[in-house]
C-alpha positions in Angstrom: -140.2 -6.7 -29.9 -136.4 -6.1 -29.4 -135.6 -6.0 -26.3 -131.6 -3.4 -25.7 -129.7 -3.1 -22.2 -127.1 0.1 -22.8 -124.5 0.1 -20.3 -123.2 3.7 -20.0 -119.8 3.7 -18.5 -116.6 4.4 -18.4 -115.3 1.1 -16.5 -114.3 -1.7 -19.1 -114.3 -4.1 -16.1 -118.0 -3.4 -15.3 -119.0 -3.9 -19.4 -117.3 -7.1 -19.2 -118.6 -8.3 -15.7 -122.4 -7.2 -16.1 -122.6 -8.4 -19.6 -121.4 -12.1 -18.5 -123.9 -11.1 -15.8 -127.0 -10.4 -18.0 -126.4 -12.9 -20.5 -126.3 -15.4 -17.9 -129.5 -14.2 -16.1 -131.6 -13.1 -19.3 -130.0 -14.9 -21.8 -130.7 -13.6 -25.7 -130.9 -9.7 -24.3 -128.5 -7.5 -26.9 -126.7 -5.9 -24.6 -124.3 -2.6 -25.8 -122.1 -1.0 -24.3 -120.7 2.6 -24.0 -117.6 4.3 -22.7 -119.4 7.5 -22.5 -122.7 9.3 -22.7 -122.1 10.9 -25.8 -121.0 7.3 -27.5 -124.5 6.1 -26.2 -127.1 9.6 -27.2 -125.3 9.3 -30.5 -126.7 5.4 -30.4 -129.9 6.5 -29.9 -130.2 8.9 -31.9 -129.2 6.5 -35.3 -130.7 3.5 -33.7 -133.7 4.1 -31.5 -136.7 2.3 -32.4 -140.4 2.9 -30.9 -140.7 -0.9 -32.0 -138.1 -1.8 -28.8 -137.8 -2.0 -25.5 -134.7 -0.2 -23.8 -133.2 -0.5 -19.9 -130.2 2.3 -19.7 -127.6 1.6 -16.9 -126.0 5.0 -16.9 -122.9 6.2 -14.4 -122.6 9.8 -13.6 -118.9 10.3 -13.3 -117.7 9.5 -17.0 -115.0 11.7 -18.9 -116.2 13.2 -22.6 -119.7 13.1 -21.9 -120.8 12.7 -18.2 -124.2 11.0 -16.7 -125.7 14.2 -16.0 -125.1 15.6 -19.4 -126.8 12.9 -20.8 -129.5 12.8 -18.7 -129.8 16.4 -20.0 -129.8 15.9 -23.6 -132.3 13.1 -23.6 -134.7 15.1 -21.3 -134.8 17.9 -24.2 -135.7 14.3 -26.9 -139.6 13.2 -27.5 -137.7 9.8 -26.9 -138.1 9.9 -23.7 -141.5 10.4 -23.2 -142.3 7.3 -24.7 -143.1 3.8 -22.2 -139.7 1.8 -24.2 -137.3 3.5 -22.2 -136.3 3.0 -18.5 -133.2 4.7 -17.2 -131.3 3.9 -14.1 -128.8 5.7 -12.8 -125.7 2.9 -11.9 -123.2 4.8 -9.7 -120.3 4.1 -6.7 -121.0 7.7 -5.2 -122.7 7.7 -2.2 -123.3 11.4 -2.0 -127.0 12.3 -1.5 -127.4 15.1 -3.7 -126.2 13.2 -6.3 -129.0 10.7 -5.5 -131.4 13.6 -4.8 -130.5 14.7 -8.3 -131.3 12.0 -9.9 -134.6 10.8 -8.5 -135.3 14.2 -9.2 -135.6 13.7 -13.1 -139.2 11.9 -13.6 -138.0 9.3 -16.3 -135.0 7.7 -13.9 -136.4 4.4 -12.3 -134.0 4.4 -10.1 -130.6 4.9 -8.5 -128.5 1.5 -8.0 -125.6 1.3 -6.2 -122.3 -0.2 -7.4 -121.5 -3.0 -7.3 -124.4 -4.5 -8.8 -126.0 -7.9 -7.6 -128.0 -11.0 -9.8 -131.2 -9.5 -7.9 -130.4 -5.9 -8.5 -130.2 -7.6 -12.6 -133.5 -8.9 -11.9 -135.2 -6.1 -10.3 -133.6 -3.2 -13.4 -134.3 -5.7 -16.0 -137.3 -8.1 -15.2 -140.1 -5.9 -17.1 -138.0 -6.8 -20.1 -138.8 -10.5 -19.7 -142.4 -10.1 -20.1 
């Protein structure tokens, strides 16, 4: 099975850091990223396979094509109803509605906080390792 990390986010740096990060930890992972929600829905939508295994890593606060409007678009796709997709919602904000927004959608795992640690890596993308 093919196992995908999409990083969703604006911040070059963070593409660069977290990919050195995740190739180091979990080493043979294709890891893509996107500058933008809509960059990564129109990924999916060409490239999604029921055949692999996908961990999002999506921030909110994005220009073009924000978190929340991709969290939107994929809710109304049978894509997401299926067990090879886990999305996390990566942000800096510490604003609780924000948070309560997003744990409020039943397919996001989870809200991680910037920036992100090796055992924050570990604990998004360990189910990908079995």
């Amino acid at each position: 099975m093919n196992k995908h990390v999409l990083l969703i986010d604006d911040d070059p740096i963070f593409h660069v850091i977290f990919s050195r990060m995740i190739n180091k930890v979990y080493a043979g992972l294709n890891v893509i990223s996107f500058l933008n929600g809509k960059e990564a829905l129109d990924y999916l939508n060409t490239s999604y396979s029921k055949n692999s295994q996908y961990v999002l890593l999506l921030d909110i606060n994005m220009p073009v094509f924000n978190g929340w409007q991709f969290i939107e678009e994929i809710k109304k796709r049978a894509i997401i109803q299926n067990d090879n997709l886990t999305l996390y919602v990566v942000t800096s904000s510490t604003d609780s509605d924000d948070i309560k927004r997003a744990k409020s959608y039943f397919f996001v795992r989870d809200v991680l906080t910037k920036p992100l640690s090796v055992s924050t890596i570990n604990f998004a993308l360990g189910p990908l390792n079995n």
